[in-house]
C-alpha positions as CSV (number, residue, x, y, z in Angstrom):
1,X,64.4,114.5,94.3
2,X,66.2,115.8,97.3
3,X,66.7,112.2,98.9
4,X,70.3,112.3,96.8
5,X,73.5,111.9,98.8
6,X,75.7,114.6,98.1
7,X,79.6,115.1,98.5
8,X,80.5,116.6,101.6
9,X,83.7,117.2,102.0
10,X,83.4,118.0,105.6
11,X,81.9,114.3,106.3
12,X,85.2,113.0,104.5
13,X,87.1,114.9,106.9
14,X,86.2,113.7,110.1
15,X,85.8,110.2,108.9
16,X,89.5,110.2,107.9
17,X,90.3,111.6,111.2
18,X,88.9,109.4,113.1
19,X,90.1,106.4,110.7
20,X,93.9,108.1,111.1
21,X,97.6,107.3,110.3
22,X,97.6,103.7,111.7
23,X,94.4,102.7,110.4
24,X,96.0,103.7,106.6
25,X,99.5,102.0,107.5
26,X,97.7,99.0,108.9
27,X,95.6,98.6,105.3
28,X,98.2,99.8,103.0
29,X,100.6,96.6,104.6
30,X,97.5,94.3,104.3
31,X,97.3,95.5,100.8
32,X,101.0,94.7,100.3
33,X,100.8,91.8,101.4
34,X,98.3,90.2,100.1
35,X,99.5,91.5,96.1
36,X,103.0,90.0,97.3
37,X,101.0,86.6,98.0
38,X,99.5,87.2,94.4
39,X,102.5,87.1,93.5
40,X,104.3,84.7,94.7
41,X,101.3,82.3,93.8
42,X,101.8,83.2,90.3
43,X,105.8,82.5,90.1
44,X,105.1,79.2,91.8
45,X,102.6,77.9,89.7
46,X,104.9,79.5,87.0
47,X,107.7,76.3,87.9
């Protein structure tokens, strides 16, 4: 069928351009964070 998405690289490209550096940064700290709240909730109940 030729209704199929396909890979395009190009696509990718301008989607992480326009996304950018800050936009990673910003999700890669939420990220962090929230596993460091994981964390933290697991030692606690741990006591």
């Amino acid at each position: 069928m030729g209704n199929e998405k396909e890979f395009n690289p190009s696509k990718w490209k301008v989607w992480f351009k326009r996304f950018g550096l800050a936009g990673f940064l910003f999700f890669l700290a939420k990220g962090l964070v929230w596993v460091g709240v994981a964390v933290m909730a697991v030692y606690a109940a741990k006591d």
